[in-house]
N, CA, C and O atoms as CSV, one atom per row, in Angstrom:
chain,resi,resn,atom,element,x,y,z
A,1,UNK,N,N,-94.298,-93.402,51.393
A,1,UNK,CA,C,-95.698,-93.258,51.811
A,1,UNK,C,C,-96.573,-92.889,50.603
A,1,UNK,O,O,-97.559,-93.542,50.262
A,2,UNK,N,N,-96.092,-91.707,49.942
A,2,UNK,CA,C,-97.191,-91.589,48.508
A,2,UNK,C,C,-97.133,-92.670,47.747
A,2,UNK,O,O,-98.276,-92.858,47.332
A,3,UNK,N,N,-96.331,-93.575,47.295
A,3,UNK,CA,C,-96.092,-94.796,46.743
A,3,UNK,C,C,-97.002,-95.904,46.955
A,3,UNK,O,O,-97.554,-96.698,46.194
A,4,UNK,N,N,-96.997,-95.667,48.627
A,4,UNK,CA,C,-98.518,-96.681,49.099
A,4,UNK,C,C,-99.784,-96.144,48.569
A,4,UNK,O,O,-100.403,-96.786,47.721
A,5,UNK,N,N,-100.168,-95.131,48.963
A,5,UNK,CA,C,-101.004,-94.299,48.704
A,5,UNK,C,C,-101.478,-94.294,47.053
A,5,UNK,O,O,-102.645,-94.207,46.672
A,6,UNK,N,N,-100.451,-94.391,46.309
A,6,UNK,CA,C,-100.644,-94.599,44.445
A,6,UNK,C,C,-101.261,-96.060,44.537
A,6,UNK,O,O,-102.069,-96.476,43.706
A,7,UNK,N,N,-100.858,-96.722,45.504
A,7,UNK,CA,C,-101.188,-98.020,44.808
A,7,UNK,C,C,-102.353,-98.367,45.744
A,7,UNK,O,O,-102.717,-99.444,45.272
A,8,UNK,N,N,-102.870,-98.201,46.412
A,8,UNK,CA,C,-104.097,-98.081,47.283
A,8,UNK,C,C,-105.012,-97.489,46.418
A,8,UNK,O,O,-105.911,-98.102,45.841
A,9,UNK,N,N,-104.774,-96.237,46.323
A,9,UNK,CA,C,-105.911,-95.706,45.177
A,9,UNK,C,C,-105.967,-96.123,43.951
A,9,UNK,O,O,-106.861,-95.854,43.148
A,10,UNK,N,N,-104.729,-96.995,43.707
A,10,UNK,CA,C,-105.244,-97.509,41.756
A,10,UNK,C,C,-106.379,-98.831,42.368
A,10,UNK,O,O,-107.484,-99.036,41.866
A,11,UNK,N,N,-105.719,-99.731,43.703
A,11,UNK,CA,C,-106.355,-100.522,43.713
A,11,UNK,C,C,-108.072,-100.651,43.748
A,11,UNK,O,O,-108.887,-101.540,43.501
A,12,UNK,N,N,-108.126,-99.104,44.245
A,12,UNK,CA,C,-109.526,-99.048,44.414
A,12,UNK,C,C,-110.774,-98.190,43.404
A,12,UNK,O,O,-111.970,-98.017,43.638
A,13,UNK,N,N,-109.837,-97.715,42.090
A,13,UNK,CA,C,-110.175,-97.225,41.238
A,13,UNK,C,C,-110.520,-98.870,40.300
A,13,UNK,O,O,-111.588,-99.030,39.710
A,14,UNK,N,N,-109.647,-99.725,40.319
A,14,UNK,CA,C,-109.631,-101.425,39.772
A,14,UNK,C,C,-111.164,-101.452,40.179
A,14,UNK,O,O,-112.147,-101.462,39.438
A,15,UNK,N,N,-111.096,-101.461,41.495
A,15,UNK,CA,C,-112.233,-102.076,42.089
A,15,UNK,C,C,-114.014,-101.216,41.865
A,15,UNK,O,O,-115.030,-101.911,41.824
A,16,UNK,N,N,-114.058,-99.825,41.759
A,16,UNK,CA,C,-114.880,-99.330,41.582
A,16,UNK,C,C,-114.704,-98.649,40.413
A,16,UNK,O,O,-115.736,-98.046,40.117
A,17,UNK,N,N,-113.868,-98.506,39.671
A,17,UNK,CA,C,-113.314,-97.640,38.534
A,17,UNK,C,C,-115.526,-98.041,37.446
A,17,UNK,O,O,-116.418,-97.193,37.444
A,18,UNK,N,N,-115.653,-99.478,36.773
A,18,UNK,CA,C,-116.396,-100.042,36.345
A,18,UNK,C,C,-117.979,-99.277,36.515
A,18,UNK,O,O,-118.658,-98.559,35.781
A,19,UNK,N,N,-118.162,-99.895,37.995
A,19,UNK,CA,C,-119.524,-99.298,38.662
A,19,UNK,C,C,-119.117,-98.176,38.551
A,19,UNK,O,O,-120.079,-98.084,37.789
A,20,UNK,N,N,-118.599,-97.084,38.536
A,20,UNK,CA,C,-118.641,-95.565,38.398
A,20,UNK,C,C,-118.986,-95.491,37.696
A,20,UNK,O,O,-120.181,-95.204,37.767
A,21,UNK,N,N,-118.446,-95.638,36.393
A,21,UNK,CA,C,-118.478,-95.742,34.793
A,21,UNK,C,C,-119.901,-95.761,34.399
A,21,UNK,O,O,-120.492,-94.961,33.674
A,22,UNK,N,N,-120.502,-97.168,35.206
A,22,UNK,CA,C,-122.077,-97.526,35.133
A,22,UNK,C,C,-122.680,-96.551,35.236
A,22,UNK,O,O,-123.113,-95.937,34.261
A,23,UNK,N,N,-122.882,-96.100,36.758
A,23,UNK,CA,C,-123.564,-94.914,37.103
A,23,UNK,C,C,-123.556,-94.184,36.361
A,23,UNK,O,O,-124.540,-94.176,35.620
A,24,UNK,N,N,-122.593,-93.274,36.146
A,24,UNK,CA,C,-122.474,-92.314,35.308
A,24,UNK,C,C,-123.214,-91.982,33.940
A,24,UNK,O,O,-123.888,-91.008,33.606
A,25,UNK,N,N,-122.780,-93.353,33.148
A,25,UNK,CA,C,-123.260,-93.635,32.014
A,25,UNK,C,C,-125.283,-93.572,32.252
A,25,UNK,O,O,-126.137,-92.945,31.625
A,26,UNK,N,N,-125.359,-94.262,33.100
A,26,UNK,CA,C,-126.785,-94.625,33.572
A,26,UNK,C,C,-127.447,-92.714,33.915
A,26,UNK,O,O,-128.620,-92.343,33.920
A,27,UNK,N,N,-126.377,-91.997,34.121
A,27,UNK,CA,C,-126.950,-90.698,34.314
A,27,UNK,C,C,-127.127,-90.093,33.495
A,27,UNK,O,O,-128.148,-89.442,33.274
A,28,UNK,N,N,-125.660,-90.202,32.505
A,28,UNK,CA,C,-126.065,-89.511,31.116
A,28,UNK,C,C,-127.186,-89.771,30.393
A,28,UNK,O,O,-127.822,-88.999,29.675
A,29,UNK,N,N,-127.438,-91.249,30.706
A,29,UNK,CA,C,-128.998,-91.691,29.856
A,29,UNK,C,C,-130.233,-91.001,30.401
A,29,UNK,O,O,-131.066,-90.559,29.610
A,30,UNK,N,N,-130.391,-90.886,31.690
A,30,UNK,CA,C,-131.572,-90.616,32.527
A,30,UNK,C,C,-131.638,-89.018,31.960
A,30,UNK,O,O,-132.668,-88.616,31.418
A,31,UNK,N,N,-130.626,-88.267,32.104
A,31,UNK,CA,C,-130.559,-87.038,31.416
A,31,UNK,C,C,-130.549,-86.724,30.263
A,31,UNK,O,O,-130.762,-85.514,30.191
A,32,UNK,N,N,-130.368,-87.317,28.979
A,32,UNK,CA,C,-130.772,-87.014,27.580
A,32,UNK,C,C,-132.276,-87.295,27.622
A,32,UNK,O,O,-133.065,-86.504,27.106
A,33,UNK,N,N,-132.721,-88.530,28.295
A,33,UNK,CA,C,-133.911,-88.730,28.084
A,33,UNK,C,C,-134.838,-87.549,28.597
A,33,UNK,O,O,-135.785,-87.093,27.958
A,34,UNK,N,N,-134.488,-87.192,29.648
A,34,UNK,CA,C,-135.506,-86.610,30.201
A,34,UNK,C,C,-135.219,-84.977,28.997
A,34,UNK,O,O,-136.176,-84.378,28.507
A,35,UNK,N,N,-134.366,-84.738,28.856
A,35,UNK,CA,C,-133.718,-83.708,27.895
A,35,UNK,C,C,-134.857,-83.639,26.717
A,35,UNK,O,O,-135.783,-82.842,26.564
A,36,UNK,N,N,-134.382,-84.934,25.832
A,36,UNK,CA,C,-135.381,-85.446,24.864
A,36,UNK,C,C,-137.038,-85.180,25.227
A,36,UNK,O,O,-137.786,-84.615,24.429
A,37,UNK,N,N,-137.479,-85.679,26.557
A,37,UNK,CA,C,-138.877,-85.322,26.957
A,37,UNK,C,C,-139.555,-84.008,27.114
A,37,UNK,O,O,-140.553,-83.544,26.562
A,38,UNK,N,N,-138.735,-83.525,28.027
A,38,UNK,CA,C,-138.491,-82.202,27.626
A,38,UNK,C,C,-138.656,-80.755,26.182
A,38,UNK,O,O,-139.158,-79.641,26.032
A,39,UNK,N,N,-138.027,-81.549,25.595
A,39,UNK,CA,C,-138.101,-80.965,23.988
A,39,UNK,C,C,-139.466,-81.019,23.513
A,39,UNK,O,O,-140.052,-80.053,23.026
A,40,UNK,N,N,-139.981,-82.231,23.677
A,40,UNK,CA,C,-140.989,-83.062,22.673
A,40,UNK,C,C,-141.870,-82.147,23.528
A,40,UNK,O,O,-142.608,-81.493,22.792
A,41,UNK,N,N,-142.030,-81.903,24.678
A,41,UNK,CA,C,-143.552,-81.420,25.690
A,41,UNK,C,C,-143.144,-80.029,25.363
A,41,UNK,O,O,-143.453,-79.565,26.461
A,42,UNK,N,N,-142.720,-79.068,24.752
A,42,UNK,CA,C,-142.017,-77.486,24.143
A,42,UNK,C,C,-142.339,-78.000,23.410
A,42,UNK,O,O,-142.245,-77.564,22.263
């Protein structure tokens, strides 16, 4: 049963692993920037 379970969740890490990545990345940007904006208006 955990065996299924390993391979169910890799399959779906395959499948969304990418778009996470995106997001994420897309957050870190939204947040330096605003970081950066931040600074400059101080």
């Amino acid at each position: 049963m955990e065996q299924r379970y390993k391979a169910q969740t890799s399959t779906i890490s395959k499948q969304y692993g990418p778009k996470v990545e995106a997001i994420l990345s897309g957050l870190l940007l939204v947040a330096s920037s605003a970081a950066l904006l931040i600074a400059n208006l101080v």
